[in-house]
N, C-alpha and C positions, 0 to 999 in steps of 0.2 A: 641504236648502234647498227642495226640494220641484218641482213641474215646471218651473216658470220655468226654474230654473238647470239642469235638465238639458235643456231646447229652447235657451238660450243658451250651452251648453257644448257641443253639439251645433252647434250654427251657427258657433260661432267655431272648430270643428276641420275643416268643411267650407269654411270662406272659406281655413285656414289649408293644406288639402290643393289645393285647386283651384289656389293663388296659387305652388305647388310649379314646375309648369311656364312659367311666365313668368320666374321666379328661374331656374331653371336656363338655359334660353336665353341671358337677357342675362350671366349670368355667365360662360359660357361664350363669349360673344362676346368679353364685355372683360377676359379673364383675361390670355390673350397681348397685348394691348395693352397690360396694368399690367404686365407681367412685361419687357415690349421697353422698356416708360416707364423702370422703375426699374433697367436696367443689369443685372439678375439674370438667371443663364442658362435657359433651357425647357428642361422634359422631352423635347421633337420637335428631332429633327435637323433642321437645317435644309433638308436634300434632302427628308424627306417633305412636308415643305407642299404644300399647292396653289399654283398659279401665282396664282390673286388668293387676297385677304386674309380669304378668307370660309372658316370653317373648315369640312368635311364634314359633312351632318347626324347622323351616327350619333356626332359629336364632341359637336353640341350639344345634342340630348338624350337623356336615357338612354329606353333601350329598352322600361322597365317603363310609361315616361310613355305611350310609345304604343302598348302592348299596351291599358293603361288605357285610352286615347282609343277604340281598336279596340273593346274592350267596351260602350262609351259609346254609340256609334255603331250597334252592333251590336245593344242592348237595344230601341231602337222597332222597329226594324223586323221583329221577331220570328225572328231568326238567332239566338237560342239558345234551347233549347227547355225547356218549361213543367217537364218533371222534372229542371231542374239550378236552378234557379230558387225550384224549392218546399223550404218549410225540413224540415228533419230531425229525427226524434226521438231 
């Protein structure tokens, strides 16, 4: 189809990877809420909960989101260095 379609096939997998982390959060928030809604039992005993209703962060998002974020973050300001960076033959 030629460049078009591979910079808008490109863009829609970037809008589709980045919108990962805001899905995950909110799901994770309102998961035991639809699960207490609809009468069905949780996977969590009820002793492990936290005293409020907010679930622990390592619950709501997964790990690799914020290794990712950590690299993100980590790329301007030049914490990782130029020979892991440059591509390989």
């Amino acid at each position: 189809m030629g460049a078009t379609a591979i910079q808008m096939g490109t863009l829609v997998k970037l809008v589709r990877v980045l919108m990962l982390g805001p899905v995950c959060v909110i799901l994770s928030i309102l998961a035991p809420r639809l699960c207490e809604d609809s009468g069905e039992p949780t996977a969590r005993v009820s002793a492990e909960r936290p005293k409020s209703n907010r679930p622990p962060l390592h619950h709501l998002v997964p790990w690799f989101i914020l290794g990712f974020l950590g690299m993100v973050a980590a790329r301007p300001f030049g914490l990782i260095p130029h020979a892991v960076l440059a591509p390989r033959d």
